[in-house]
Structure formats: structure tokens, C-alpha cells
N, CA, C and O atoms as CSV, one atom per row, in Angstrom:
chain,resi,resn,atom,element,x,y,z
A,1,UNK,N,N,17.629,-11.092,-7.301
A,1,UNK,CA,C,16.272,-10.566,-7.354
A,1,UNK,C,C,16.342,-9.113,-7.807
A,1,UNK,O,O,17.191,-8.316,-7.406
A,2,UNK,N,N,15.330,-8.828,-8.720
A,2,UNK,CA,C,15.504,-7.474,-9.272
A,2,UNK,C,C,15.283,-6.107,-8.326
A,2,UNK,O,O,15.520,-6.566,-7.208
A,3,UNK,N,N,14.932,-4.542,-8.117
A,3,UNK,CA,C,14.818,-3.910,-7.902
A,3,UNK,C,C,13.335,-3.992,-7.779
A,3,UNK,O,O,12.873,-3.732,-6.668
A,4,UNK,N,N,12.808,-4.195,-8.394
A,4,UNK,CA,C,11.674,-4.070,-8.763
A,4,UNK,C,C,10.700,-5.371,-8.113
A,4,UNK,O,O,9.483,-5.193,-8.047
A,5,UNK,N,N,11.276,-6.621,-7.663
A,5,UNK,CA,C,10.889,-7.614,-6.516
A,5,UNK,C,C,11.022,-7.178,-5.549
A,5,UNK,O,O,10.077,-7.177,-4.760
A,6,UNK,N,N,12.262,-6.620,-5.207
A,6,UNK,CA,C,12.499,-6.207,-3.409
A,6,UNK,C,C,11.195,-4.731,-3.131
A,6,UNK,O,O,10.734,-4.273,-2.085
A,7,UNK,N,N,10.974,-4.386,-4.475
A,7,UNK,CA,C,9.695,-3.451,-4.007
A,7,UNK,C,C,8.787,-3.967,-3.495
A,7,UNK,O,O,8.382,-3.738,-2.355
A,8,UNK,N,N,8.291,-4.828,-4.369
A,8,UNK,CA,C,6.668,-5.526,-4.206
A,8,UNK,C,C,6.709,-6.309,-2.986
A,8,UNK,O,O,5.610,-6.494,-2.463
A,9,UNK,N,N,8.064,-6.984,-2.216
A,9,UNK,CA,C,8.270,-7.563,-0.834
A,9,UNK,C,C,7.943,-6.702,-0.283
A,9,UNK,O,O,6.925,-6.671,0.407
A,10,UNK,N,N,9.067,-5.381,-0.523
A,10,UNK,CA,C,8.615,-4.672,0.706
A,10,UNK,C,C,6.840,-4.291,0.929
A,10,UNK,O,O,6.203,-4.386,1.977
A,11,UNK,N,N,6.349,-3.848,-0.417
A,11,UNK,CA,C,5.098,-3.042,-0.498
A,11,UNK,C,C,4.089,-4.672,0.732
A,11,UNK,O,O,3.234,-4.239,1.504
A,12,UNK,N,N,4.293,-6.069,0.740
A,12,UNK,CA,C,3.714,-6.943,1.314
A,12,UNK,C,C,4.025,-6.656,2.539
A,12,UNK,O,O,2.981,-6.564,3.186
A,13,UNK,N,N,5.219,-6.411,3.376
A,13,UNK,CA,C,5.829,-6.258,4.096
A,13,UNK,C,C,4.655,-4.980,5.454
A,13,UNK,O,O,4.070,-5.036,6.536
A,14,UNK,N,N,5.035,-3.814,4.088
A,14,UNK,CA,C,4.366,-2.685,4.394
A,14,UNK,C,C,2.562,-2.900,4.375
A,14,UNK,O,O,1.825,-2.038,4.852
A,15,UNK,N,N,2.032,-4.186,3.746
A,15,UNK,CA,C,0.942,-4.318,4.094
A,15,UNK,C,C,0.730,-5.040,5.320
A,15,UNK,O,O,-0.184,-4.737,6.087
A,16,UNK,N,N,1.342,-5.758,5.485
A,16,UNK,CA,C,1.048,-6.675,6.962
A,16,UNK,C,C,1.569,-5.301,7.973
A,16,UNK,O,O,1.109,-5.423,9.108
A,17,UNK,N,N,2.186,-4.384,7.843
A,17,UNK,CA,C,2.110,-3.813,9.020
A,17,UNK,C,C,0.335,-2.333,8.604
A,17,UNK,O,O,-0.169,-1.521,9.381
A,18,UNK,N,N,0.100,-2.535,7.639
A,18,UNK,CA,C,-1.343,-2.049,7.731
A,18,UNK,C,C,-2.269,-2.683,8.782
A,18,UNK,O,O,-2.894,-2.227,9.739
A,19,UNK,N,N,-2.089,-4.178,8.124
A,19,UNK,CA,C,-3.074,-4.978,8.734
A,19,UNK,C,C,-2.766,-4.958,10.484
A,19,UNK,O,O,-3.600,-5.162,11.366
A,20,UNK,N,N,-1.696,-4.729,10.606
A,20,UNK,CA,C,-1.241,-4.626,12.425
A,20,UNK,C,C,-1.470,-3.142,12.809
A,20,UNK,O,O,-2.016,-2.763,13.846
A,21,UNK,N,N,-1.236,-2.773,12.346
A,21,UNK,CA,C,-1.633,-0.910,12.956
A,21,UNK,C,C,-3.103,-1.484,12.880
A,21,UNK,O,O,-3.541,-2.013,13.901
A,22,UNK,N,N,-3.898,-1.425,11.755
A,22,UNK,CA,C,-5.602,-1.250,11.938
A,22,UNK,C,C,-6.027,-2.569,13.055
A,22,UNK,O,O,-7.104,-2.448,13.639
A,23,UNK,N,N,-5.133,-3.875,13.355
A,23,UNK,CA,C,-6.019,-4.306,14.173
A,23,UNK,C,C,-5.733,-3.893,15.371
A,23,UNK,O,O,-6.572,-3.374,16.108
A,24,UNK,N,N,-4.594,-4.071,15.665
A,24,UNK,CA,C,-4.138,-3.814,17.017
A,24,UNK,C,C,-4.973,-2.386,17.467
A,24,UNK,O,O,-5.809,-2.558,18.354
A,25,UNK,N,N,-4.866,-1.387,17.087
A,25,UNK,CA,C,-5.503,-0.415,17.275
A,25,UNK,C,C,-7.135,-0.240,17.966
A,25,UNK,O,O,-7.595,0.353,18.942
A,26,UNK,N,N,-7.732,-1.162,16.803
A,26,UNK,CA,C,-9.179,-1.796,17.139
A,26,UNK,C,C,-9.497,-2.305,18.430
A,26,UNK,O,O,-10.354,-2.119,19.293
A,27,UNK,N,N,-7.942,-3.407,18.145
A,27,UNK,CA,C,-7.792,-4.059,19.843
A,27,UNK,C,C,-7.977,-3.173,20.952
A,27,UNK,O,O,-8.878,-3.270,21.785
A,28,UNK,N,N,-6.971,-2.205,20.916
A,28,UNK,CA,C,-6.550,-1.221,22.043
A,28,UNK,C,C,-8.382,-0.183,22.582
A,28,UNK,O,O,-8.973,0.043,23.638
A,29,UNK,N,N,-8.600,0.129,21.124
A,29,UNK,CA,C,-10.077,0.775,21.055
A,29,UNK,C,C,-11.722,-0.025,22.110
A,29,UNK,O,O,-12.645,0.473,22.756
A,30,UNK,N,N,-11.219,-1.700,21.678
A,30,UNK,CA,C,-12.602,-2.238,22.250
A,30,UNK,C,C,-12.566,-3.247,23.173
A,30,UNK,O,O,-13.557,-3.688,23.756
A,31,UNK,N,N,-10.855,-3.810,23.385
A,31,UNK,CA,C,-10.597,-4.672,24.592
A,31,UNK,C,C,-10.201,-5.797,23.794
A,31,UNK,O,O,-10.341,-5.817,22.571
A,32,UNK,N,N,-9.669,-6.808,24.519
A,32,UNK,CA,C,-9.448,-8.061,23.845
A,32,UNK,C,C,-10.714,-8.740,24.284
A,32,UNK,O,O,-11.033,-9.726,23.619
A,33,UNK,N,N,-11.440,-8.419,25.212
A,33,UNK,CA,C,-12.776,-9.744,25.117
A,33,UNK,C,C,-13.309,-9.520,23.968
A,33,UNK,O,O,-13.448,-10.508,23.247
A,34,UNK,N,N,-13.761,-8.192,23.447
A,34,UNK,CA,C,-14.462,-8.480,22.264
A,34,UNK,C,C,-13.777,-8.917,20.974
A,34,UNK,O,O,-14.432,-9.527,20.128
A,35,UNK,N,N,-12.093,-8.546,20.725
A,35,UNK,CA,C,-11.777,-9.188,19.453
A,35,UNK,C,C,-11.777,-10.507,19.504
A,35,UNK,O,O,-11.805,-11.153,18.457
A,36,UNK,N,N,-11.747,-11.068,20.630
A,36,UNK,CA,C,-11.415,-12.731,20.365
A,36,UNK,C,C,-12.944,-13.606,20.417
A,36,UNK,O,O,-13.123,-14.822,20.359
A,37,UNK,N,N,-13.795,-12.659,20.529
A,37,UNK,CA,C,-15.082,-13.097,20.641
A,37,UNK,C,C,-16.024,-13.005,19.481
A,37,UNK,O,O,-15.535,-12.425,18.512
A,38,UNK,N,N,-17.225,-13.422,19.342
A,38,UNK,CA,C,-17.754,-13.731,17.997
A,38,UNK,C,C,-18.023,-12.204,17.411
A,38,UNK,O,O,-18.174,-12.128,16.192
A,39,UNK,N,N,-18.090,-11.066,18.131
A,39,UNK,CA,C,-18.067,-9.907,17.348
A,39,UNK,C,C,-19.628,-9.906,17.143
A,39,UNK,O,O,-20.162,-9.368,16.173
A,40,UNK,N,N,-20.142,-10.396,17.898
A,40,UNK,CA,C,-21.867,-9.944,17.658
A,40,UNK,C,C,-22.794,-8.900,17.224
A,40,UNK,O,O,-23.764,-8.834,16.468
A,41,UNK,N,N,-21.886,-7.805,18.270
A,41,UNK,CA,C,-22.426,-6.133,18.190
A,41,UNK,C,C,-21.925,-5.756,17.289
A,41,UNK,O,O,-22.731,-4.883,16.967
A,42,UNK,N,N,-20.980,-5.714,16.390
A,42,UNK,CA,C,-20.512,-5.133,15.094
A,42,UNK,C,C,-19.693,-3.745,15.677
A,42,UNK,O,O,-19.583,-2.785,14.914
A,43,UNK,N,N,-19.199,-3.687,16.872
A,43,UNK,CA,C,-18.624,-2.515,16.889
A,43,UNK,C,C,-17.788,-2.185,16.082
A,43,UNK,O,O,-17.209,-3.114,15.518
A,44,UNK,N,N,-17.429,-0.886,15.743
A,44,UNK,CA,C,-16.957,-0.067,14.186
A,44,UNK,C,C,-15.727,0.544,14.920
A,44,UNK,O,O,-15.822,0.812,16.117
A,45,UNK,N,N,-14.802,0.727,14.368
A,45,UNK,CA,C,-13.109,1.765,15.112
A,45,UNK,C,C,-13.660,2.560,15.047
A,45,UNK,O,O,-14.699,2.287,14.447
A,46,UNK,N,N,-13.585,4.030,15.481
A,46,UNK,CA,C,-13.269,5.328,15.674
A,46,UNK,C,C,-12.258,5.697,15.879
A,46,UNK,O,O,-11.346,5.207,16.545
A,47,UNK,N,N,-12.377,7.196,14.954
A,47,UNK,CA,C,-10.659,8.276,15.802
A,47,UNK,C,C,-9.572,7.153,14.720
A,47,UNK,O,O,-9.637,6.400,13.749
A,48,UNK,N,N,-8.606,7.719,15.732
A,48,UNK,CA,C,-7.051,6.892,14.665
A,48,UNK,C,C,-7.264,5.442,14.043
A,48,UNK,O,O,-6.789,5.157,12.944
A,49,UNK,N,N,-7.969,4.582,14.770
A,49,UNK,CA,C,-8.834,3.145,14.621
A,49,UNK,C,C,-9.313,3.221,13.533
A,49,UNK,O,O,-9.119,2.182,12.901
A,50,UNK,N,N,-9.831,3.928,13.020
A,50,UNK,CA,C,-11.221,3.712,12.270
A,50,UNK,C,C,-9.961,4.888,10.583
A,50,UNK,O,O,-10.162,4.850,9.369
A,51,UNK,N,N,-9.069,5.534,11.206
A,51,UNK,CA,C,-8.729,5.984,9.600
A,51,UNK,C,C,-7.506,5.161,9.521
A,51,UNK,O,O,-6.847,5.614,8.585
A,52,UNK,N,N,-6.861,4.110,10.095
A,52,UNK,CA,C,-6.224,2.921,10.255
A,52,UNK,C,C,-6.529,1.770,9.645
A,52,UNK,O,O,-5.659,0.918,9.460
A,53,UNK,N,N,-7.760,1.605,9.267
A,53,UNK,CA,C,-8.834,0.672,8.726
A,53,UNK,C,C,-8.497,1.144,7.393
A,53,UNK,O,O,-7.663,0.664,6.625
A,54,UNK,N,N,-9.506,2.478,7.162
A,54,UNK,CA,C,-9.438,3.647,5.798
A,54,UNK,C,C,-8.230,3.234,4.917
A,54,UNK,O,O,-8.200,2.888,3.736
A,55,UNK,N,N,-7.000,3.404,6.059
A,55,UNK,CA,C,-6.010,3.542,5.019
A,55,UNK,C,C,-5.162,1.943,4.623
A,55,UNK,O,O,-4.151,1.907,3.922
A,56,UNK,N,N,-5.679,0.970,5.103
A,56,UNK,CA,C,-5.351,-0.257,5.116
A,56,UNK,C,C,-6.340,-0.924,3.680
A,56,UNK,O,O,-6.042,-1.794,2.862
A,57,UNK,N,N,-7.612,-0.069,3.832
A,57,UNK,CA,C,-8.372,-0.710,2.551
A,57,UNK,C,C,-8.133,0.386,1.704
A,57,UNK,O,O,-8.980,0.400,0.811
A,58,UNK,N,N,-7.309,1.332,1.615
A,58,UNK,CA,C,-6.899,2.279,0.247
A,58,UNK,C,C,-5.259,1.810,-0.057
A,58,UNK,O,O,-4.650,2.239,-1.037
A,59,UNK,N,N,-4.876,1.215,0.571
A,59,UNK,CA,C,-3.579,0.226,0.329
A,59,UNK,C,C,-3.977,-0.876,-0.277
A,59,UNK,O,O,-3.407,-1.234,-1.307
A,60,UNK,N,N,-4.952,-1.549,0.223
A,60,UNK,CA,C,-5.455,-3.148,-0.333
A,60,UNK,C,C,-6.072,-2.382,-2.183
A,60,UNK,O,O,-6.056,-3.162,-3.135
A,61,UNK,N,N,-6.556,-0.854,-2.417
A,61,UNK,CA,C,-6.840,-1.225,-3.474
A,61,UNK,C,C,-6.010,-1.152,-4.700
A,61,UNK,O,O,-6.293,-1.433,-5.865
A,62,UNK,N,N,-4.788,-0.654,-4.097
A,62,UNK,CA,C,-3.621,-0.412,-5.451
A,62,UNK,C,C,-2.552,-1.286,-5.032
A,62,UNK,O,O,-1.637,-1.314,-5.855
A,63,UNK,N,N,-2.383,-1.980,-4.053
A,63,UNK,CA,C,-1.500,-2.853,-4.580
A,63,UNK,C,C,-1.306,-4.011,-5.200
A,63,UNK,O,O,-0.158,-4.403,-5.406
A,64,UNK,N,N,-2.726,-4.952,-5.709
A,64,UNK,CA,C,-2.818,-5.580,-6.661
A,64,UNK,C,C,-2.359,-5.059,-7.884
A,64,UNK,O,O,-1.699,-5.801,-8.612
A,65,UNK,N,N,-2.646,-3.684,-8.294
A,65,UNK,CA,C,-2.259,-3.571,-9.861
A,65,UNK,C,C,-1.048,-3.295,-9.479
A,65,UNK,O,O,-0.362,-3.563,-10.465
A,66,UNK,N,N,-0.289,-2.882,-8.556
A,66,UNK,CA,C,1.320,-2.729,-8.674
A,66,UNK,C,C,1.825,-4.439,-8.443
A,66,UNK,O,O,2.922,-4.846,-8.827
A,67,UNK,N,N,1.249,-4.925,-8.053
A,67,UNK,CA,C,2.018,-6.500,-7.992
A,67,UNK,C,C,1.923,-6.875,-9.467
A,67,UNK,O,O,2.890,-7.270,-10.119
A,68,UNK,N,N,0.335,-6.681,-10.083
A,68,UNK,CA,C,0.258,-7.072,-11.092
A,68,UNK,C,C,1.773,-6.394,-12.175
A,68,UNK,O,O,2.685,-7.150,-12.512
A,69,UNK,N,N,1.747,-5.169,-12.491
A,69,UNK,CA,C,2.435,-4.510,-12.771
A,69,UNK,C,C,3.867,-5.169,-13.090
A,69,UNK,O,O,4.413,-5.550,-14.126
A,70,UNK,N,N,4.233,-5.130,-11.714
A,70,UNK,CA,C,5.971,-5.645,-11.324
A,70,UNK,C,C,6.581,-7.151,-11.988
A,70,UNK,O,O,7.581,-7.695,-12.458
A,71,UNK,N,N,4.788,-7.390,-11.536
A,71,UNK,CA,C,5.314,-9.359,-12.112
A,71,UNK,C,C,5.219,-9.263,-13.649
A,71,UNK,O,O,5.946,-10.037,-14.271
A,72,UNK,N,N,4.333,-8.324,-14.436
A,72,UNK,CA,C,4.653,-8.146,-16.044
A,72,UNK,C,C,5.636,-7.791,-16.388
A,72,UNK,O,O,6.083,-8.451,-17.327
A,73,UNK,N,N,6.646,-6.461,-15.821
A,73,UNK,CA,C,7.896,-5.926,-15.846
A,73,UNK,C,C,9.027,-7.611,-15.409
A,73,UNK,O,O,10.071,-8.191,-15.706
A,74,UNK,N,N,8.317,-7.653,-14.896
A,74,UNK,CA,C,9.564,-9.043,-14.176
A,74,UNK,C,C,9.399,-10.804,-15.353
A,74,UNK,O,O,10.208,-11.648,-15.735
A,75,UNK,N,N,8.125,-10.623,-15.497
A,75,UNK,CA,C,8.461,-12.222,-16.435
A,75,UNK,C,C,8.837,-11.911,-17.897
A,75,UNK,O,O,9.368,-12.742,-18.633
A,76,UNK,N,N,8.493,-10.531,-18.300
A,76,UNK,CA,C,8.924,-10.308,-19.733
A,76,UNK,C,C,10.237,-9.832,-19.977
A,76,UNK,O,O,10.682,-9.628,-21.106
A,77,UNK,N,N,10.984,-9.620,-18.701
A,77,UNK,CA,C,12.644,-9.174,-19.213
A,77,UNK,C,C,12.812,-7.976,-19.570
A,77,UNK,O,O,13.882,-7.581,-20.033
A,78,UNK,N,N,11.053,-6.703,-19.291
A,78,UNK,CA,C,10.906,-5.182,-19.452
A,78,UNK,C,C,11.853,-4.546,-18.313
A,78,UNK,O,O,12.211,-3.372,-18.401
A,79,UNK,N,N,12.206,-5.294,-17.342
A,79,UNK,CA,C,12.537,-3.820,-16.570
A,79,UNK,C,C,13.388,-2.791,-16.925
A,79,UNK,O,O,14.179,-3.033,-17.837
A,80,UNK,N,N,13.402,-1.902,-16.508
A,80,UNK,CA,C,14.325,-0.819,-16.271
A,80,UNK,C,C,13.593,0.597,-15.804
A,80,UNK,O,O,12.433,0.773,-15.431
A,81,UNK,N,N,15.034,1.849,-16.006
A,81,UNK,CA,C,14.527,2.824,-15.326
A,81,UNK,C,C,13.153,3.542,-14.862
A,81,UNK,O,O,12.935,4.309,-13.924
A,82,UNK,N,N,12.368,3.049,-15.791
A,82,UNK,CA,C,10.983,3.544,-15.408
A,82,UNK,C,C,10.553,2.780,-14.590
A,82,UNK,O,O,10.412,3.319,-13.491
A,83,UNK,N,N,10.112,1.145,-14.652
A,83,UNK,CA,C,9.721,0.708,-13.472
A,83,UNK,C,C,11.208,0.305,-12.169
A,83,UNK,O,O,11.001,-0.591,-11.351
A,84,UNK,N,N,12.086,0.791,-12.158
A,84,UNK,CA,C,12.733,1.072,-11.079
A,84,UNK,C,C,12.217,2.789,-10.183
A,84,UNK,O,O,11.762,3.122,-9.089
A,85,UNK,N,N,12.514,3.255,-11.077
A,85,UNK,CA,C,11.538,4.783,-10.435
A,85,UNK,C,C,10.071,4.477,-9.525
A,85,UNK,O,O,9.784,4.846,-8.387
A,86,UNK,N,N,9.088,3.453,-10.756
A,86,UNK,CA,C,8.083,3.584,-10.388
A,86,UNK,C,C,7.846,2.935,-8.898
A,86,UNK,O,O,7.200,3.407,-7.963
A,87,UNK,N,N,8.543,1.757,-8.973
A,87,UNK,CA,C,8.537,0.646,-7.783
A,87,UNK,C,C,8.847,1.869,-6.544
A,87,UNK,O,O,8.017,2.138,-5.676
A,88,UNK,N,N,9.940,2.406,-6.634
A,88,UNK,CA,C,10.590,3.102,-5.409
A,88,UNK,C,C,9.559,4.492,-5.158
A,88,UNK,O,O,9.535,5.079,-4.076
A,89,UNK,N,N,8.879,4.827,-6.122
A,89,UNK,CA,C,7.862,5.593,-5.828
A,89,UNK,C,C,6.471,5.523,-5.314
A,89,UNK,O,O,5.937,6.290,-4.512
A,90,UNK,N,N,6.028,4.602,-5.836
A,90,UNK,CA,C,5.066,3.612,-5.065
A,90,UNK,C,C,5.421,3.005,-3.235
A,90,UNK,O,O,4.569,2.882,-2.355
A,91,UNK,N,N,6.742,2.754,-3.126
A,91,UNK,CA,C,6.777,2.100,-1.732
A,91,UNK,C,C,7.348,2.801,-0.981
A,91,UNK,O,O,7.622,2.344,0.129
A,92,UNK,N,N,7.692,4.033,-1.292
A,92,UNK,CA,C,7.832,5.640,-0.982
A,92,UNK,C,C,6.638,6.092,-0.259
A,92,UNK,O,O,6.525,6.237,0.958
A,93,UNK,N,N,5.661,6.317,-1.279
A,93,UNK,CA,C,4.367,7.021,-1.145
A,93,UNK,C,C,3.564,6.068,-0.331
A,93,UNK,O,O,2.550,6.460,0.247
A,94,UNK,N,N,3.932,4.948,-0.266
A,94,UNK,CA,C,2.984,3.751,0.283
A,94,UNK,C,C,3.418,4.028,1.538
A,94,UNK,O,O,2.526,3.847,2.367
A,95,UNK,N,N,4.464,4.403,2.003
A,95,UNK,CA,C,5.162,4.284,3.522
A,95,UNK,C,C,5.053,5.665,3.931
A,95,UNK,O,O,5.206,5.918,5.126
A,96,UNK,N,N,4.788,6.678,3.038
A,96,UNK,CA,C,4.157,7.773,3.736
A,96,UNK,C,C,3.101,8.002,4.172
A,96,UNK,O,O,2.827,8.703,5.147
A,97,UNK,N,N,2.029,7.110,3.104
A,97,UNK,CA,C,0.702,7.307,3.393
A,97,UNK,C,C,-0.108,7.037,4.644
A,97,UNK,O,O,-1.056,7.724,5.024
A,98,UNK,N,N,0.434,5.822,5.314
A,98,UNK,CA,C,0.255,5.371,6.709
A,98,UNK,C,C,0.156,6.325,7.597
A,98,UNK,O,O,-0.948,6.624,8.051
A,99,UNK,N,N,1.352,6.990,8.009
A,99,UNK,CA,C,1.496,7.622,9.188
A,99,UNK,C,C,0.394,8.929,8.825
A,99,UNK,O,O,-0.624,9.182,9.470
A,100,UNK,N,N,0.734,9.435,8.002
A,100,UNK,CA,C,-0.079,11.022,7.238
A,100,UNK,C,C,-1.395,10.325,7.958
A,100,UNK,O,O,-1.657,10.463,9.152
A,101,UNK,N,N,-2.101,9.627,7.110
A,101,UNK,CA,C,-3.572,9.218,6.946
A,101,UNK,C,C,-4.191,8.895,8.639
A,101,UNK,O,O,-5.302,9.153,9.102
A,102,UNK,N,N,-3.169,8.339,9.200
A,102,UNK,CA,C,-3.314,8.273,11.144
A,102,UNK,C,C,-3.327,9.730,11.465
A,102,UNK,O,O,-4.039,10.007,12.431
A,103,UNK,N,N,-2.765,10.648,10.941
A,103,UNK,CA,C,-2.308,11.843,11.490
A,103,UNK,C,C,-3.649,12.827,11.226
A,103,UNK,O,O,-4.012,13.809,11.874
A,104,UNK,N,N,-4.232,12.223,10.074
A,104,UNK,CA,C,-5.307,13.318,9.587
A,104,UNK,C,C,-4.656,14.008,9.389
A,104,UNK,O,O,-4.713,14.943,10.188
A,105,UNK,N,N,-3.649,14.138,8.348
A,105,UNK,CA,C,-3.351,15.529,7.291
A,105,UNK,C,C,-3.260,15.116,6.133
A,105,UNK,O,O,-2.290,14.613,5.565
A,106,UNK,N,N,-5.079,15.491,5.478
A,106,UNK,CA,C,-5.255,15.382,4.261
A,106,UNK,C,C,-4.663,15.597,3.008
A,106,UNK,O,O,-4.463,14.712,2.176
A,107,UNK,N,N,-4.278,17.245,2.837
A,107,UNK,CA,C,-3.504,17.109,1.804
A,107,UNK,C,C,-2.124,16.675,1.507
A,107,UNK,O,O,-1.794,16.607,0.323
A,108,UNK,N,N,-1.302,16.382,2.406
A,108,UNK,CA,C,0.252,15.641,1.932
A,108,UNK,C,C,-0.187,14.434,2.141
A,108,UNK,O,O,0.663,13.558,1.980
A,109,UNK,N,N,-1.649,13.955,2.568
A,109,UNK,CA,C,-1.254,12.291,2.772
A,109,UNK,C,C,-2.204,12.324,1.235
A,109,UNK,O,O,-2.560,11.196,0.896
A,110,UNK,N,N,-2.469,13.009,0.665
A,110,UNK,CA,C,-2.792,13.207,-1.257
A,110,UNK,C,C,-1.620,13.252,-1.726
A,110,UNK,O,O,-1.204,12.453,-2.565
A,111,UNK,N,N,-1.054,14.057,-1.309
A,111,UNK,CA,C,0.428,14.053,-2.262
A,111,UNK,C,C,0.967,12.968,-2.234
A,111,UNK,O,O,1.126,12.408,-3.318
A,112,UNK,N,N,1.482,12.226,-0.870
A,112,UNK,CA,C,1.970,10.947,-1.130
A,112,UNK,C,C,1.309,9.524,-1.815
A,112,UNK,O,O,1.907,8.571,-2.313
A,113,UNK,N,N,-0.721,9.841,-1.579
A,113,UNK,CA,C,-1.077,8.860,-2.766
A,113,UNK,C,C,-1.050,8.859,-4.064
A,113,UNK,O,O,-1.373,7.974,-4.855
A,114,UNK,N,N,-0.451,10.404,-4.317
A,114,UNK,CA,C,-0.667,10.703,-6.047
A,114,UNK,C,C,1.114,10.021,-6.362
A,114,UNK,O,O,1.545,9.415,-7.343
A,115,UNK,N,N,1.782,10.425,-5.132
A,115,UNK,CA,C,2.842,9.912,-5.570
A,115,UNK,C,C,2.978,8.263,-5.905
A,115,UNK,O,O,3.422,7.752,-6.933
A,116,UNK,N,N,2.535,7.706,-4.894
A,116,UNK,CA,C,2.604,5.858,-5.262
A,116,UNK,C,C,1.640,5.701,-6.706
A,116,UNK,O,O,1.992,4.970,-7.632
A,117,UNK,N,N,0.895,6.179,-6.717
A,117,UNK,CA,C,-0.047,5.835,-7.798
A,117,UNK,C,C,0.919,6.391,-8.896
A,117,UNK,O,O,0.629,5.681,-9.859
A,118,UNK,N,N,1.978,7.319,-9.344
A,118,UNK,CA,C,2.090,8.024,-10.300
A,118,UNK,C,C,3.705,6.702,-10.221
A,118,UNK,O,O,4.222,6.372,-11.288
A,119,UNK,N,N,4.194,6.203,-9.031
A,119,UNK,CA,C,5.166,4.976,-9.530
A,119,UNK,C,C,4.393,4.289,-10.175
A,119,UNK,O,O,4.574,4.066,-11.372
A,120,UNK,N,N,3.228,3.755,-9.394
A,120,UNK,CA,C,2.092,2.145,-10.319
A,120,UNK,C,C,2.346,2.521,-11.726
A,120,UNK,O,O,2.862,1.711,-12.496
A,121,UNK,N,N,2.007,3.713,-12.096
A,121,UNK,CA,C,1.647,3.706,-13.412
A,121,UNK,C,C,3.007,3.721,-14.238
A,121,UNK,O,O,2.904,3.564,-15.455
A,122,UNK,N,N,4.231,3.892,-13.704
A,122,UNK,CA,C,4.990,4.291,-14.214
A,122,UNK,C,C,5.491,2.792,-14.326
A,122,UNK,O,O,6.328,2.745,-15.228
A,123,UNK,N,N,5.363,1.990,-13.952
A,123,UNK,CA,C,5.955,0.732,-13.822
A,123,UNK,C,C,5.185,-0.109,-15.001
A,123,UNK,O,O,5.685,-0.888,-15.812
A,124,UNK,N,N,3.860,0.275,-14.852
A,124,UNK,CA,C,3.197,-0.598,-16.127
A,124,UNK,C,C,3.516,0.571,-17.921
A,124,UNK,O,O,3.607,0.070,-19.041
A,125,UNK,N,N,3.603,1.961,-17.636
A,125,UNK,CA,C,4.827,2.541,-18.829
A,125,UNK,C,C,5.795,1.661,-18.864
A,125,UNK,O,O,5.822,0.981,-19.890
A,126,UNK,N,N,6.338,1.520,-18.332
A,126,UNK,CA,C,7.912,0.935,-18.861
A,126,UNK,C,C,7.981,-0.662,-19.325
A,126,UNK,O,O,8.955,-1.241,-19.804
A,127,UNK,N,N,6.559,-1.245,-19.020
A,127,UNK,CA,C,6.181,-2.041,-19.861
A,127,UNK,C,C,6.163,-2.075,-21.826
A,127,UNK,O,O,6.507,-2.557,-22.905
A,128,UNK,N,N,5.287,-0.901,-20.846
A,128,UNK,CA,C,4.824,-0.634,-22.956
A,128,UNK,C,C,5.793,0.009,-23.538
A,128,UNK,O,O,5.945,-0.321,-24.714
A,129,UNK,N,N,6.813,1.151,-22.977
A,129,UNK,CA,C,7.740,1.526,-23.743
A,129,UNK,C,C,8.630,0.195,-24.072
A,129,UNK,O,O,9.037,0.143,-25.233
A,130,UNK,N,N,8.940,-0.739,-23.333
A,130,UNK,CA,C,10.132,-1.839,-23.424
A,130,UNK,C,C,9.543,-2.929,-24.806
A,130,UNK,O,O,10.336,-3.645,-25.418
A,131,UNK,N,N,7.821,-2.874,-25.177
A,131,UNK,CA,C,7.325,-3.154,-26.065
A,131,UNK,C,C,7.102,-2.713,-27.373
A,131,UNK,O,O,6.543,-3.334,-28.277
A,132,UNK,N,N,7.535,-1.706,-27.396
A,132,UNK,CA,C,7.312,-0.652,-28.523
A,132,UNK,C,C,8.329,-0.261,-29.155
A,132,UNK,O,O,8.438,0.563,-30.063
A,133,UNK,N,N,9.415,-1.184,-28.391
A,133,UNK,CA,C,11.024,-0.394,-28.932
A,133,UNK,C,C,11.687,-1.647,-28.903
A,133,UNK,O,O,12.880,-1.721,-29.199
């Protein structure tokens, strides 16, 4: 399996533990009678809960184009150094962004999204350079 698969595992990996930080959290926030219950009142997270959520649906929105990405690098026989960089930069920045974004410290938990986003893109480059040459 390439470099560039064991990313996109992990980046799944690193999403199911989104999805467990933001629920469990919720859990801890409103009790288990209400998660296992029909959820009538619509109660909303707050505090660490509620930017646990935030950062679980700002994960859900870039890692489709990096899957997308990886699996173009991966069925066309493009990979190399650029989307090896990009992958490891992306699931870098992806695994920083979590804790930062719980922490409320805005600007390095920017730096680490400019960083994953600046692997994404670098992974679908090394597409087009591997096309062009």
C-alpha cells in the first residue's frame, strides 16, 4: 500500500475519533437519557462540546477532496514526492487541528488548517505535474 493510502486510512481513522470526541462530549454535556432518547428538545453542545462539533464538520469538509485527491494520485500511477508531502501534511495539520480547535487557540489552530489544506492541494499538484511531464 502506498504512502499516500496509509494517509487517507489514517485521515478516516482520525475522523472517527472526531466523530467520538464531538459525541461523547455531547454525551458528558447532556446525560445519556437524552442521547439515547428521541432528542425532542434539540439541545445544542456548548463550551468544548459545541467547538468539538465545529471542528468535526470543518474536517468532514476537506476530507472528501483529499480522498478524492489520493485515489486520483493512486489509480493513475501519479504518485510521488509532492503527493507524499501533501498526504503527510494534510494528516499532520488534520491531527493538530483537533486538539488546537478544543483548546480555543485560534490562530495556530489556522496555521495547522492552512497547513492540511496546503498538503490537499499539493497532492492534487502532483497530479497535474505527473500529467504534464
Amino acid at each position: 500500500m502506498s504512502f499516500e493510502l496509509h494517509a487517507l486510512l489514517g485521515a478516516v481513522v482520525l475522523g472517527l475519533v472526531h466523530l467520538s470526541a464531538a459525541s461523547f462530549s455531547f454525551k458528558a454535556q447532556v446525560g445519556n437519557k437524552y442521547t439515547v432518547g428521541p432528542r425532542d428538545e434539540g439541545l445544542q453542545p456548548t463550551g468544548i462540546s459545541a467547538r468539538l462539533y465545529r471542528a468535526n464538520a470543518n474536517f468532514l469538509e476537506t476530507f472528501p477532496y483529499f480522498a478524492v485527491c489520493v485515489l486520483v494520485v493512486q489509480t493513475t500511477g501519479s504518485e510521488g514526492t509532492l503527493s507524499q508531502i501533501g498526504s503527510a501534511l494534510y494528516l499532520a495539520g488534520r491531527i493538530m487541528f483537533l486538539p488546537l480547535y478544543a483548546a480555543g487557540l485560534p490562530w495556530v489552530r489556522t496555521l495547522s488548517w492552512n497547513a492540511a489544506t496546503l498538503g490537499l492541494v499539493l497532492v492534487g499538484v502532483q497530479y497535474v505535474v505527473s500529467e504534464s511531464s
